[in-house]
C-alpha positions in Angstrom: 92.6 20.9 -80.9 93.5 19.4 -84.3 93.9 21.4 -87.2 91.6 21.7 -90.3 94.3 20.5 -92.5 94.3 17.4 -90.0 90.7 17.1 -90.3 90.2 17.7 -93.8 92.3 14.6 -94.7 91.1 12.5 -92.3 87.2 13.1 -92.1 84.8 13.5 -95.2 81.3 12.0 -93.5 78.6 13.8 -92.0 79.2 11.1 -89.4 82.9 11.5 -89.2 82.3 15.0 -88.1 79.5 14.4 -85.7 81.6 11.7 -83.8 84.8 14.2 -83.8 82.7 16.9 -82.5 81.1 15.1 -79.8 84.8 13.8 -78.8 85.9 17.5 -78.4 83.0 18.5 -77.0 83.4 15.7 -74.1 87.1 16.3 -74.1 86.2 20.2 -72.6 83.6 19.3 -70.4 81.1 21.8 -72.6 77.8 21.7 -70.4 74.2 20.7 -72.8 71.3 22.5 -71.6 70.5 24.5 -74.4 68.0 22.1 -76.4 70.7 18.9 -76.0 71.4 17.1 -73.4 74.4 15.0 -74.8 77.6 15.7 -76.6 76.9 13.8 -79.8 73.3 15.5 -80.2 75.0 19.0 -79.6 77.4 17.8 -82.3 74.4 16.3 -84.5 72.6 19.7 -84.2 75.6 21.7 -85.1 76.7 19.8 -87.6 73.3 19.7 -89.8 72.4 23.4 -89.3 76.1 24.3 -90.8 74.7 21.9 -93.8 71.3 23.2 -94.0 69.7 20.1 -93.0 66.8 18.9 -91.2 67.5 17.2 -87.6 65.0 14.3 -89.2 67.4 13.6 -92.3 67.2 10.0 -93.3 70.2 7.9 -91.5 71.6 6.9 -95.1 73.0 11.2 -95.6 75.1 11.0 -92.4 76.7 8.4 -94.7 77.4 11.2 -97.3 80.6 12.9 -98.3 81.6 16.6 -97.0 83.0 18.9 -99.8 85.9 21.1 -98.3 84.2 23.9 -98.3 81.3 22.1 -96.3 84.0 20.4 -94.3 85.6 24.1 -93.7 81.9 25.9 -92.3 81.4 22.4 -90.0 85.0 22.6 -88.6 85.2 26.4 -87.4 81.2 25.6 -85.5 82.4 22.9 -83.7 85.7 24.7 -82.9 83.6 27.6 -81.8 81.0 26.0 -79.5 84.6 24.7 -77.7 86.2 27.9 -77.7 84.0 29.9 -76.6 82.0 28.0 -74.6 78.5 29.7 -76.2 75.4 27.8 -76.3 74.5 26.2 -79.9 71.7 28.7 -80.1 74.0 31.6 -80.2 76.4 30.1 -82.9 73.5 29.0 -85.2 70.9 32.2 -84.6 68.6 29.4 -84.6 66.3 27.5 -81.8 63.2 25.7 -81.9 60.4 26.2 -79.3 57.0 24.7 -79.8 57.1 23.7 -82.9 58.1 27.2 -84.6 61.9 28.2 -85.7 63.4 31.3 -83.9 65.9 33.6 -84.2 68.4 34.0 -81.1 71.5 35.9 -80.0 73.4 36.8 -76.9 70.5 39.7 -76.1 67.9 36.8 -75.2 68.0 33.4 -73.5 67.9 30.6 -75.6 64.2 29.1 -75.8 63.7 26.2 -73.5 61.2 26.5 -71.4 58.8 23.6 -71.0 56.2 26.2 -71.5 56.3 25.1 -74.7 54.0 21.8 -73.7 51.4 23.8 -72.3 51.4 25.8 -75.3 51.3 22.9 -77.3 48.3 21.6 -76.1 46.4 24.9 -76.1 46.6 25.3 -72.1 44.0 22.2 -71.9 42.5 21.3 -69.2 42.9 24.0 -68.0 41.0 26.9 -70.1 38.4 26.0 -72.5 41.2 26.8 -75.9 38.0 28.0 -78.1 37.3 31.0 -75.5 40.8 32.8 -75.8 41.0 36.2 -77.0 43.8 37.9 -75.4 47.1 36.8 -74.0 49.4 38.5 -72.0 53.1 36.9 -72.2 55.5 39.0 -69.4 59.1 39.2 -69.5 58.6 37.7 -73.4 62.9 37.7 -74.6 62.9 36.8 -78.4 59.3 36.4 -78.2 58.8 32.7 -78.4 56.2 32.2 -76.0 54.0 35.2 -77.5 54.6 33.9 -80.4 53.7 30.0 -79.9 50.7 31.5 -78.3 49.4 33.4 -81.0 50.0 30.2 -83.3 48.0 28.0 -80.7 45.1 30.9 -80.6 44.8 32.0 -84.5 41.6 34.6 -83.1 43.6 35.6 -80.0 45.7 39.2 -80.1 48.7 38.6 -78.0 50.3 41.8 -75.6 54.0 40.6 -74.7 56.2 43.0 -72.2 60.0 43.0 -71.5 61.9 45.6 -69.7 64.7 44.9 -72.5 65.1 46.9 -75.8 67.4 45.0 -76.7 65.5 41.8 -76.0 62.3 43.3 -77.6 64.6 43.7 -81.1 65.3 40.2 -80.9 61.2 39.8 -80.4 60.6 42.3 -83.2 62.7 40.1 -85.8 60.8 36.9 -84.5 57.5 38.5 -85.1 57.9 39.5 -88.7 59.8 36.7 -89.8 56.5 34.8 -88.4 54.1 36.5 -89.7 52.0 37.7 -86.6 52.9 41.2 -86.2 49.2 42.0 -86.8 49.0 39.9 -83.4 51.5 40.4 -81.3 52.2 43.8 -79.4 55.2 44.5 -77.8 55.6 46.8 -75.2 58.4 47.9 -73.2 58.5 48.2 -69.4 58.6 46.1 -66.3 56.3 43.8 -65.9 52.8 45.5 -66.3 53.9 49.0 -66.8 52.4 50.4 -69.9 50.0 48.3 -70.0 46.3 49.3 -71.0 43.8 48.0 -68.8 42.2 44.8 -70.1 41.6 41.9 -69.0 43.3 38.4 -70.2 42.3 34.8 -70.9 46.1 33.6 -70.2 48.8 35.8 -68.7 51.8 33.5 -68.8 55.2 34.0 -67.6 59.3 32.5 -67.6 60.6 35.1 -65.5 64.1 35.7 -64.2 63.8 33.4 -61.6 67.3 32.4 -60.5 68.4 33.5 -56.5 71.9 34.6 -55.8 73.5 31.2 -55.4 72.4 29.9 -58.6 73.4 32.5 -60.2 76.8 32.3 -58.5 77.2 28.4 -59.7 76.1 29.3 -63.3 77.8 27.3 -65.9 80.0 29.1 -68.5 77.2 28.4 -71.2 74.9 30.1 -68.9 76.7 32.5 -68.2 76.9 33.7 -72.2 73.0 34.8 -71.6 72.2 38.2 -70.6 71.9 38.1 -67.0 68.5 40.6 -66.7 66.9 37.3 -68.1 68.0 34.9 -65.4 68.8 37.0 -61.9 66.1 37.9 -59.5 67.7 38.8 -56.0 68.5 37.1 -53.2 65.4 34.3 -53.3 64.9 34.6 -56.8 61.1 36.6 -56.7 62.1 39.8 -57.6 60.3 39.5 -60.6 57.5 36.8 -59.8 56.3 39.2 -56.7 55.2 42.1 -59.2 53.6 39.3 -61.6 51.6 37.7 -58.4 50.7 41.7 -57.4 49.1 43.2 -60.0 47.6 40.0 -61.8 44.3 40.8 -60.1 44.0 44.0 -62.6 44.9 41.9 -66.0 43.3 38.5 -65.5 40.0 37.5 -66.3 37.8 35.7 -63.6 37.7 32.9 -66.0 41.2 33.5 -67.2 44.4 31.4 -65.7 48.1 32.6 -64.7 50.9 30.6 -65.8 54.4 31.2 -64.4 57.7 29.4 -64.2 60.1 29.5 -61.2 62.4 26.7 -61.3 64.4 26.2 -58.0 62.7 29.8 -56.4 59.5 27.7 -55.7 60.7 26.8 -52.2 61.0 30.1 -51.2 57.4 31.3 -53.2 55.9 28.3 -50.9 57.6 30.2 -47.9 56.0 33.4 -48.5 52.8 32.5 -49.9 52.1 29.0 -47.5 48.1 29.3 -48.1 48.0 29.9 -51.5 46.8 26.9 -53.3 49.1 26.4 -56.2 48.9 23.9 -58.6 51.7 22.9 -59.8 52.1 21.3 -63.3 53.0 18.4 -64.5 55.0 17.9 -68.1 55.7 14.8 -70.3 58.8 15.5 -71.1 61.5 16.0 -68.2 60.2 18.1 -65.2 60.1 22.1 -64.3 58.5 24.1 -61.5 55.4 25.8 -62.8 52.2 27.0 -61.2 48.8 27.7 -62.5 46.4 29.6 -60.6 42.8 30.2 -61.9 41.2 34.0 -62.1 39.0 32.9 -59.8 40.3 31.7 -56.9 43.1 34.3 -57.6 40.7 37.1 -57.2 39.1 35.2 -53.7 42.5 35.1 -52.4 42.8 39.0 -53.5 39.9 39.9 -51.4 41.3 37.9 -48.3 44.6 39.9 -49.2 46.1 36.0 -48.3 48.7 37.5 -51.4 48.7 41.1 -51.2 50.7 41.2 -47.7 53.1 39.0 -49.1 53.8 39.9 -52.6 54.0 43.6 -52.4 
């Protein structure tokens, strides 16, 4: 890789450096599924959070001249994300998920999860948004999803579990630095375990969901993030099995359970064949999520149509 003596006299754009980075970043074959799907957004991204900029900067800055101090800070980022083959996230602390600006380090995953859209739109059509009082966000990481939720319902209180201490410190800095720790309650343990009993309008979830040959064919990227957020056994349900379990004791009749499980959901269908699912539909790109309503999860309770298979 060139030197920053190279660099320094032969770059001094914001553009220059964006187009270099995305060249380097091609040239290693770095993998973009961390918020970017391209080289030259990964570089863009990089680039302007090194500069304290906006993403939505006016095209006439890119046009602007680096100092060589500013030239220095941009140069070691891009070096880094080739180096050592961490997701942007990680490098900048930073990540955006629905809206809202989080911190993030190598004890969470980096925020992606299309969650975010539901969120977004306040879980309509599904719940009537104006009814929500309490939401229960499982296997929460830095928090974002508790934390979007408790933005999207300002007169909800928001529990959020991780079996992580290490992930819930992340949480802990996301909550205070957004101002809804009079909202959002963290609590340690696995799944429900600590829980009080109540009963919640949403219990949403992005659980380790990843079986034993994904997480075999993991990217290097991927493989930076702690691997208690991503593995889940053999068929990927370890964790989803417990969620499906013991929702009939948290969710309200009128109340809906949200849960991701990317490739896993072929082997959910397997064990759960006459459970009505409904799987959701996004706007932007496509993920494997099911919704099931309170109500129809409590009939199928009673019929034990989940219990035999989930425990």
């Amino acid at each position: 890789m060139e030197k920053f003596e190279e660099i320094n006299d032969s770059f001094h754009t914001l553009a220059d450096f964006v187009r270099w980075g995305a060249s380097i970043f091609n040239r290693a074959h770095l993998e973009f599924n961390h918020g970017t799907t391209n080289a030259a957004d990964e570089a863009l991204y990089l680039v302007l959070h090194a500069l304290h900029l906006d993403h939505d900067i006016p095209d006439w800055l890119l046009a602007t001249q680096l100092t060589r101090n500013e030239k220095n800070v941009v140069y070691k980022r891009l070096r880094k994300r080739v180096e050592e083959r961490q997701p942007s996230a990680y490098i900048s602390h930073h990540a955006r998920f629905a809206g809202l600006d989080f911190y993030v380090d190598e004890r969470v995953l980096v925020p992606r999860s299309p969650i975010a859209e539901l969120i977004e739109r306040r879980f309509e059509p599904w719940i009537d948004p104006t009814r929500v009082k309490r939401v229960l966000d499982l296997c929460t990481g830095s928090g974002c999803i508790a934390i979007a939720c408790a933005y999207a319902f300002p007169d909800a209180v928001v529990d959020a579990t991780d079996i992580s201490a290490e992930a819930l410190d992340v949480a802990r800095i996301n909550v205070k630095r957004l101002h809804v720790d009079n909202r959002v309650k963290l609590h340690q343990g696995d799944v429900y375990a600590g829980l009080e009993a109540t009963h919640y309008d949403i219990i949403v979830s992005n659980p380790p969901y990843l079986d034993a040959a994904d997480m075999a064919s993991l990217s290097i990227e991927h493989q930076r993030e702690p691997a208690l957020g991503l593995a889940a056994g053999d068929n990927g349900l370890q964790v989803v099995r417990p969620i499906l379990a013991g929702a009939s004791n948290y969710l309200a009749t009128d109340g809906i359970l949200v849960v991701e499980v990317g490739n896993s959901r072929g082997a959910l269908l397997q064990i759960c064949p006459h459970v009505p699912f409904t799987w959701l539909e996004f706007e932007r790109g496509h993920a494997e999520v099911f919704l099931l309503r309170g109500r129809l999860f409590a009939a199928l309770q009673k019929r034990h149509a989940l219990e035999k298979h989930v425990r």
